[in-house]
C-alpha positions in Angstrom: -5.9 16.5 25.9 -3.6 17.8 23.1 -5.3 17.4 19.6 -2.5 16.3 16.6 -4.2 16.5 13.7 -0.5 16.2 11.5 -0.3 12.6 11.7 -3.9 11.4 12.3 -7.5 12.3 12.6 -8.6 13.1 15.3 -12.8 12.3 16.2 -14.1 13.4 19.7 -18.2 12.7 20.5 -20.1 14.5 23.4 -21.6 11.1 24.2 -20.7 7.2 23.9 -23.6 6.6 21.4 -22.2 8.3 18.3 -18.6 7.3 19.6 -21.2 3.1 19.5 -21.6 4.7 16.0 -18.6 5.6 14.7 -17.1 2.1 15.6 -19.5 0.1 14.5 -19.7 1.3 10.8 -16.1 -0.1 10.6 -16.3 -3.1 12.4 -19.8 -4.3 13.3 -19.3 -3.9 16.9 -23.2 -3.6 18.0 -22.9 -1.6 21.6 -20.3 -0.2 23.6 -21.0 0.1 27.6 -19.1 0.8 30.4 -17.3 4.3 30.0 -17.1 6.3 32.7 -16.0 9.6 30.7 -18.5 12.1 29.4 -16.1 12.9 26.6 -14.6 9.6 24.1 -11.9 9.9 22.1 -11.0 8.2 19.2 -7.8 8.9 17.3 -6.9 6.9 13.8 -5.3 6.4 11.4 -7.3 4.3 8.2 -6.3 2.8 5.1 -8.7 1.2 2.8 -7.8 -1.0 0.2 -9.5 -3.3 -2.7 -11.6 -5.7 -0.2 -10.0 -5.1 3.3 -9.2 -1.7 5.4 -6.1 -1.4 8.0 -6.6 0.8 11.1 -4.8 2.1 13.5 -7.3 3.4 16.4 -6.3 4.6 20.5 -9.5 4.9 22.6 -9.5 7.8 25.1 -12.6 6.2 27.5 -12.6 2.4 28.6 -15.0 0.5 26.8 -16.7 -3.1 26.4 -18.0 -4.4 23.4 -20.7 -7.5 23.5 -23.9 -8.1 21.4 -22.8 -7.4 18.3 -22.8 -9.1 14.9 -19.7 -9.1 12.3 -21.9 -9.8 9.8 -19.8 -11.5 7.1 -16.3 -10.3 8.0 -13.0 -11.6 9.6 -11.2 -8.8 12.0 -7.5 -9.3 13.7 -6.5 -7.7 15.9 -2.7 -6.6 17.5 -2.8 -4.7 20.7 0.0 -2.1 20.3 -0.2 -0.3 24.0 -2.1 -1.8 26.6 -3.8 -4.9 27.2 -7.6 -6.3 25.7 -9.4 -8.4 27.3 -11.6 -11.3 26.0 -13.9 -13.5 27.3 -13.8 -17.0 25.6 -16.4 -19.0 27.5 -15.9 -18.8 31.3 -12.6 -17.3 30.3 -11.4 -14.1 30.5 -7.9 -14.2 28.5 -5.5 -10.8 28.6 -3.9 -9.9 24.7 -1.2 -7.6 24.7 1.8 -6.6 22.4 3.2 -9.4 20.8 -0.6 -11.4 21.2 -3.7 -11.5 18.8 -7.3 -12.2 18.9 -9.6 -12.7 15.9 -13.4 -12.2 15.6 -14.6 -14.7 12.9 -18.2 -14.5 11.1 -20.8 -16.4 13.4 -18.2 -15.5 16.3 -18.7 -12.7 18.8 -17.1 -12.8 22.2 -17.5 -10.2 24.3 -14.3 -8.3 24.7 -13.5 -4.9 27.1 -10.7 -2.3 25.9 -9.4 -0.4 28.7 -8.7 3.7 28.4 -5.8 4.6 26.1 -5.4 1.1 24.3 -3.6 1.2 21.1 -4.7 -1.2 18.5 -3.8 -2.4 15.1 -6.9 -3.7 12.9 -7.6 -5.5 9.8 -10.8 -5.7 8.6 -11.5 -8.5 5.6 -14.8 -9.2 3.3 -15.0 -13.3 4.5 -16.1 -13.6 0.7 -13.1 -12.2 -0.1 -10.7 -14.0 2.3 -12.0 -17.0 1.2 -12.1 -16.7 -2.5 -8.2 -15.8 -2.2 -7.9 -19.2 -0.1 -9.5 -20.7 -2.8 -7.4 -19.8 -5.4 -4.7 -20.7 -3.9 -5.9 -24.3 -3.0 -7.6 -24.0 -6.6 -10.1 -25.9 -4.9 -13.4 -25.3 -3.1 -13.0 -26.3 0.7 -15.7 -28.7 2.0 -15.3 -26.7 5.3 -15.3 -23.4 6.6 -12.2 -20.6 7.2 -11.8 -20.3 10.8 -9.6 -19.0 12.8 -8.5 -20.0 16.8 -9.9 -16.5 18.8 -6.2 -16.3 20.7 -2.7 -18.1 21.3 -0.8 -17.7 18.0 2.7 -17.4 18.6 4.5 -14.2 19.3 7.0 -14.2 16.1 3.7 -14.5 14.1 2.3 -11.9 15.7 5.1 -9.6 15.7 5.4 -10.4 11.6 2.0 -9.7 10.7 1.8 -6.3 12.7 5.4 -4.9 11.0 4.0 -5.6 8.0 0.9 -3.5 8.4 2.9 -0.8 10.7 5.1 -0.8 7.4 2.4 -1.0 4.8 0.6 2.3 6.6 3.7 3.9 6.4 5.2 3.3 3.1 1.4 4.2 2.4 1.9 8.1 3.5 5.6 8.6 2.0 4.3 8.1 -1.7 2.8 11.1 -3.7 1.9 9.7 -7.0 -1.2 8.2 -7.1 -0.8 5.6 -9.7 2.6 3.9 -8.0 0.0 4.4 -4.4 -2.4 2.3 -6.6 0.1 -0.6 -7.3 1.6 -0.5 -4.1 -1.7 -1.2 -2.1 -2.5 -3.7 -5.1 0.4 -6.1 -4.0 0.3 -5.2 -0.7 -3.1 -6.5 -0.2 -2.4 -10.0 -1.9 0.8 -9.9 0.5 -1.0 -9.7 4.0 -3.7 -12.1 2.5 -1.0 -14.6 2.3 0.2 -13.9 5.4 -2.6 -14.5 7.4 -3.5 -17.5 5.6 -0.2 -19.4 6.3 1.1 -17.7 8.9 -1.6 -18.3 11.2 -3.0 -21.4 12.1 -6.7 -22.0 10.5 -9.2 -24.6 9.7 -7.4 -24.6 5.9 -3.9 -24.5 7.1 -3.3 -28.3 6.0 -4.9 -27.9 2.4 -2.5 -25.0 2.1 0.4 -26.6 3.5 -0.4 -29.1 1.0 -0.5 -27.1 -2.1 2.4 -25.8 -3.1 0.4 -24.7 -5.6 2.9 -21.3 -6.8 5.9 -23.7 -7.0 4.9 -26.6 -8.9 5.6 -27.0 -12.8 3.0 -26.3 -14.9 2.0 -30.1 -16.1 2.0 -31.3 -12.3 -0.5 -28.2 -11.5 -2.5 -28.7 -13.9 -2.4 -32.4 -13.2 -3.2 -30.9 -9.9 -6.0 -28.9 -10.4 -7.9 -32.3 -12.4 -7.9 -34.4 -9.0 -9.4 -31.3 -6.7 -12.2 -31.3 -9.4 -13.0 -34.5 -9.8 -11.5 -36.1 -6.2 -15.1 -38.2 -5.9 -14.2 -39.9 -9.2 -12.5 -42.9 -10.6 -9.1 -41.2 -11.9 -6.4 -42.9 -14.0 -2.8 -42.2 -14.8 -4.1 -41.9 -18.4 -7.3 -39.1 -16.9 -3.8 -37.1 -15.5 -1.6 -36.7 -18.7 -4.6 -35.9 -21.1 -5.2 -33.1 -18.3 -1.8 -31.8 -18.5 -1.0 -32.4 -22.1 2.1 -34.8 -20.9 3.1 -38.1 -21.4 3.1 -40.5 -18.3 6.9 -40.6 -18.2 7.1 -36.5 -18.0 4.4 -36.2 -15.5 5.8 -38.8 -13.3 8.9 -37.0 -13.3 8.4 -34.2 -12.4 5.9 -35.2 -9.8 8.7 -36.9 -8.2 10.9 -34.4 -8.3 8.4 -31.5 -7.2 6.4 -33.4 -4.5 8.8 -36.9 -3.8 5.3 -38.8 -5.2 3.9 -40.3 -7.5 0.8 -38.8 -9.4 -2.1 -41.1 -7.6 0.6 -41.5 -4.5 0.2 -37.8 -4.5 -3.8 -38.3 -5.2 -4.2 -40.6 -2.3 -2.4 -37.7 -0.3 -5.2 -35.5 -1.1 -8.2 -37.2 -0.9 -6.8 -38.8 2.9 -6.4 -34.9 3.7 -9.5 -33.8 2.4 -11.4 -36.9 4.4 -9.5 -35.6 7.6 -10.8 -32.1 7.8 -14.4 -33.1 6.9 -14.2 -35.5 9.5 -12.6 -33.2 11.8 -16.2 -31.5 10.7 -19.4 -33.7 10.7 -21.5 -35.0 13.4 -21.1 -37.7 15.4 -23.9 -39.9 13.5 -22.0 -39.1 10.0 -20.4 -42.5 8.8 -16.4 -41.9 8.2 -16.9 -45.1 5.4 -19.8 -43.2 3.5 -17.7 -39.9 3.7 -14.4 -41.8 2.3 -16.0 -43.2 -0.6 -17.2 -40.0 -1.7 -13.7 -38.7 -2.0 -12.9 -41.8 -3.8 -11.5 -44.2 -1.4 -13.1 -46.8 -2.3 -11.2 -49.5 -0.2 -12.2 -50.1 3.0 -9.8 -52.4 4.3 -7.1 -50.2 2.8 -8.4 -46.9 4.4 -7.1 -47.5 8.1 -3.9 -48.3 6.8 -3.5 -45.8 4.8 -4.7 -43.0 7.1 -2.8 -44.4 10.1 0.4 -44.3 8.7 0.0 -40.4 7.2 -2.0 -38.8 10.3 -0.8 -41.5 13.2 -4.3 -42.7 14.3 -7.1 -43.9 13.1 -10.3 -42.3 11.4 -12.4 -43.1 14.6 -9.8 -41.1 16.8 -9.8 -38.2 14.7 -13.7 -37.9 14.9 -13.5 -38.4 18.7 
């Protein structure tokens, strides 16, 4: 096999242990089996920024990966050349170019990757995925990030992977190390944002909610007083002392920003907040305990309310 060292590194290991090791102390994978070569191959290319890396790996040997442990991490990723495949349940699903599949903490399929595959990686702290969701939603989320394993749709795919294919690039045409510094600086907050409302997640209707960036100052800061105190009695009077307005200002411009009123708006929140915990608890968790926590503190209101926002009912969302 012809070594090119010009354009990316270039790691060869006599036996499929160190190749187990090499692999692993980049993504957690825990054991490798299954490769008929003597020799394995491994050709990158890295890039590590802030709080997540970007590689670009080809394996020369066919492997499969199972019992392993992330750990606390979130890894995409984008088959360039070739197919993986990954077993989800009985399931064995094929992800080629233009297809995805994401390994979430606490989620470990097992997952073969046949000789000469091409794959693009990102590899994200899930403290630091999360802390960036959360300042975004400038709330914390009663659930957890998660991520469906397969199926997003092509033009997501295809997005996300130009952007790292251009990101990697861009990364090796400049020279001077302090405009390298800022460029990796934005373009980590960049593909954070991507793949937090790009791809589907467990947080993708807080965020679609949010609007957080494009809202006027007094209606996020108006905002940012229901997230924190959504479990509490909150007044139109609570909302302007938080954002230093006058009712007539702030109900202005939440009309014109979001089309409600303020506690229209609140109602909005707290009925989407009681969706994805519901979506959440158990099955002997009482859907009227869990509303009245979040404030909504009318019973024969709450059906109403929820049908005519979500479509169905409290008890059908549960089921």
């Amino acid at each position: 096999m012809m070594k090119d060292k010009k354009n990316e590194e270039f790691f060869e290991t006599e036996d499929l242990f160190q190749a187990s090791q090499k692999i692993r102390s980049y993504f957690g994978y825990h054991r490798l089996v299954n490769s008929d070569q003597t020799n394995f191959y491994f050709i990158e290319n890295t890039l590590h920024l802030a709080n997540l890396s970007l590689f670009e790996y080809t394996l020369m040997g066919e492997l499969s990966v199972e019992h392993y442990s992330l750990g606390d991490a979130y890894i995409f990723h984008f088959p360039l050349k070739g197919r993986v495949l990954v077993k989800s349940g009985l399931e064995v699903k094929q992800v080629s170019p233009g297809q995805m599949f994401i390994l979430s903490p606490n989620d470990a399929p097992h997952f073969s990757i046949p000789e000469g595959v091409k794959v693009l990686i990102i590899h994200i702290e899930a403290k630091y995925l999360v802390n960036f969701a959360r300042e975004v939603l400038l709330h914390q989320p009663a659930i957890d990030l998660v991520f469906p394993l397969t199926g997003h749709p092509e033009e997501v795919v295809v997005s996300i992977c130009d952007s790292i294919l251009s990101i990697l690039a861009n990364n090796k045409l400049i020279t001077k190390q302090s405009v390298k510094e800022i460029h990796l600086k934005q373009a980590q907050s960049y593909l954070l944002t991507l793949l937090l409302t790009l791809i589907d997640n467990s947080f993708t209707s807080l965020l679609h909610l949010s609007h957080s960036k494009s809202l006027p100052l007094v209606v996020r800061e108006a905002r940012r007083f229901m997230l924190e105190n959504i479990g509490e009695v909150i007044t139109l009077d609570n909302l302007c002392q938080a954002s230093n307005a006058s009712k007539r200002i702030l109900i202005y411009q939440f009309k014109k920003s979001t089309g409600d009123t303020p506690m229209v708006y609140l109602l909005g929140l707290r009925l989407e907040r009681l969706r994805e915990e519901i979506k959440q608890s158990q099955a002997n968790q009482n859907i009227l305990v869990m509303a009245i926590k979040l404030g909504l503190n009318h019973p024969g209101r709450l059906a109403k309310y929820y049908r005519e926002r979500f479509g169905e009912l409290p008890s059908q969302t549960k089921r």
